[in-house]
MITORMI-996896 format. One record per atom (N, C-alpha, C): residue in one letter; x, y, z. Coordinates in pm, whole numbers, plus 32768, in hexadecimal, padded with zeros to 4 digits. Layout:
aXYZ...
//
This chain:
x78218124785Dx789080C87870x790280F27814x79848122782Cx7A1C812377E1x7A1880C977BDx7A32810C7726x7A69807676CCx7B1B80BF7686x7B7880517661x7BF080787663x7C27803E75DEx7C81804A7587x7C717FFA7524x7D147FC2752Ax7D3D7F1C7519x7DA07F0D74FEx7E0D7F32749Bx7E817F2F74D5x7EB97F997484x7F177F2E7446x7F7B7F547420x802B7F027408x80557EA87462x805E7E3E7421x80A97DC174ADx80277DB47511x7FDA7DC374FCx7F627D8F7549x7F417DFF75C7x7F827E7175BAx7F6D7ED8762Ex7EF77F107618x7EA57F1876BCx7E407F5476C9x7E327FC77732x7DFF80237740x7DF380987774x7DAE808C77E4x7D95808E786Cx7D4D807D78C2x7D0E80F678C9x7CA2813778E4x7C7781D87923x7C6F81F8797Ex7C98826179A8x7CEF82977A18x7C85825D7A68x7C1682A97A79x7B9C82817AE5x7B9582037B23x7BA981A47AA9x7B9D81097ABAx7C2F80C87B1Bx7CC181117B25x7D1881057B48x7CF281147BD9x7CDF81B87BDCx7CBE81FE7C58x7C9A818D7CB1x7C1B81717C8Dx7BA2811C7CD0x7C0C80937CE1x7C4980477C7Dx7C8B7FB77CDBx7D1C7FCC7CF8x7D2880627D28x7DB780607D59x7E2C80397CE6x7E1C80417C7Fx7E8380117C1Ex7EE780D67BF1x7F5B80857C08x7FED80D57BDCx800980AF7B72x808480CC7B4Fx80CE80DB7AEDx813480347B39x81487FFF7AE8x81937F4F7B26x815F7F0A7B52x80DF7F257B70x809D7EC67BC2x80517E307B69x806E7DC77BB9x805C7D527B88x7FAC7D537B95x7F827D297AF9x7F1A7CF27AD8x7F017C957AC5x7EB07C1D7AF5x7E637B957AAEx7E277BA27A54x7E357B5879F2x7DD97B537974x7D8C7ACD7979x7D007ACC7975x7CA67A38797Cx7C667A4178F0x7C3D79DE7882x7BEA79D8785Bx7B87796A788Fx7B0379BA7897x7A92796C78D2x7A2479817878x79E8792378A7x794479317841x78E679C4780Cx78F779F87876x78D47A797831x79497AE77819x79C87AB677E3x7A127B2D77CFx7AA87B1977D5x7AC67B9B7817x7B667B84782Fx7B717BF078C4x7B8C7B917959x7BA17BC779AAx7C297BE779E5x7C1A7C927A12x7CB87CC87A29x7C8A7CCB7AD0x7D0A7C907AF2x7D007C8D7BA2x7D8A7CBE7BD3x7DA37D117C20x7DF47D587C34x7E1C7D047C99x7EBA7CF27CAEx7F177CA07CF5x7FAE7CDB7D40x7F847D7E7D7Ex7FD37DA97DA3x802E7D537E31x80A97D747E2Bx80F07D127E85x80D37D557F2Cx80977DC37F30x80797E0E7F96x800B7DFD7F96x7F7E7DF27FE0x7EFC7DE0800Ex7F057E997FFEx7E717EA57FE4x7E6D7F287FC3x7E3A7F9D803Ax7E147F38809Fx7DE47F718115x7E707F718182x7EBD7F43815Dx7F587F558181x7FDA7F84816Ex7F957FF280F0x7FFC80328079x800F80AC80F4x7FF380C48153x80068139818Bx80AD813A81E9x80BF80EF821Bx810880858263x819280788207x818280618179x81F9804E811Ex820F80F180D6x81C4815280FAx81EA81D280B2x828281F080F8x82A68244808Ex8339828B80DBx833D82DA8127x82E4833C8144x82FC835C81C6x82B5831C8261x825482CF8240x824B825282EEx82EA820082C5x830A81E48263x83B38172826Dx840481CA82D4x83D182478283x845A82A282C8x846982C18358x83D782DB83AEx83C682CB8434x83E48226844Ex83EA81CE8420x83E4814F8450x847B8119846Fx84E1816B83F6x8549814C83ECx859C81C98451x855B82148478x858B82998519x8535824F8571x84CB821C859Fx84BE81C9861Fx850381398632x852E80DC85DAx85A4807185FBx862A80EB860Fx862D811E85BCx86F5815F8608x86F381888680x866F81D486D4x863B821C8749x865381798797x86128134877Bx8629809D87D4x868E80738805x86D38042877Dx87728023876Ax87B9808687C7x8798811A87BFx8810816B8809x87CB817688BAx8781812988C0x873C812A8950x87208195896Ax86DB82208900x869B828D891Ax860682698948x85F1821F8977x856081ED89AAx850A82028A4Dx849281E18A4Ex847F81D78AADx842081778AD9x840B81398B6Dx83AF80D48BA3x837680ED8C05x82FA80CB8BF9x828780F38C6Ax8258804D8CA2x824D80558D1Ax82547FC78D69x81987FC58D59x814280028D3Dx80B280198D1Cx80B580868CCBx800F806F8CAFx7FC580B08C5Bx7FB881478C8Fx7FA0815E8D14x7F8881A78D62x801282018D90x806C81C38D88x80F4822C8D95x8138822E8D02x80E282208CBBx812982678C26x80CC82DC8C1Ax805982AC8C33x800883488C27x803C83A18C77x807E839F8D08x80AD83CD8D81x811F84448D32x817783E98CC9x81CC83F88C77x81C884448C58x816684528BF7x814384D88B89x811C85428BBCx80FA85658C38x80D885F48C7Dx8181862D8CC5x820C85A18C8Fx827486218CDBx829B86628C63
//
């Protein structure tokens, strides 16, 4: 088990491994609990971490070129399922 030692102003060192493993960055909001056995850190990112994929910069960046493609009515519509596939073979 990592152990970490407090430092100045109450700063503590997380280890990398231990980061790795709950998804913790650099800004990211932590809970602090004290409970009966201890002191629990619960990570409180404003992004769900199974959804961080979605907020990276480059999916924004396709997300923010398929609305302008919309907006400029570079689009297209298939009246079925079956004539969009029809679609993709012209």
């Amino acid at each position: 088990m990592p152990i970490s030692v407090i430092r100045a102003k109450g700063q503590l060192t997380i280890p990398a491994d231990v980061r790795q493993a709950a998804h913790l960055e650099e800004g990211d909001p932590v809970e602090i609990e004290v409970t009966a056995d201890g002191i629990l850190l619960r990570p409180r990112k404003l992004i769900d971490a199974s959804q961080a994929w979605f907020w990276s910069p480059g999916w924004q960046e396709g997300e923010h070129e398929a609305s302008a493609d919309i907006a400029a009515g570079r689009v297209t519509t298939s009246a079925s399922p079956e004539a969009f596939l029809e679609s993709l073979d012209d």
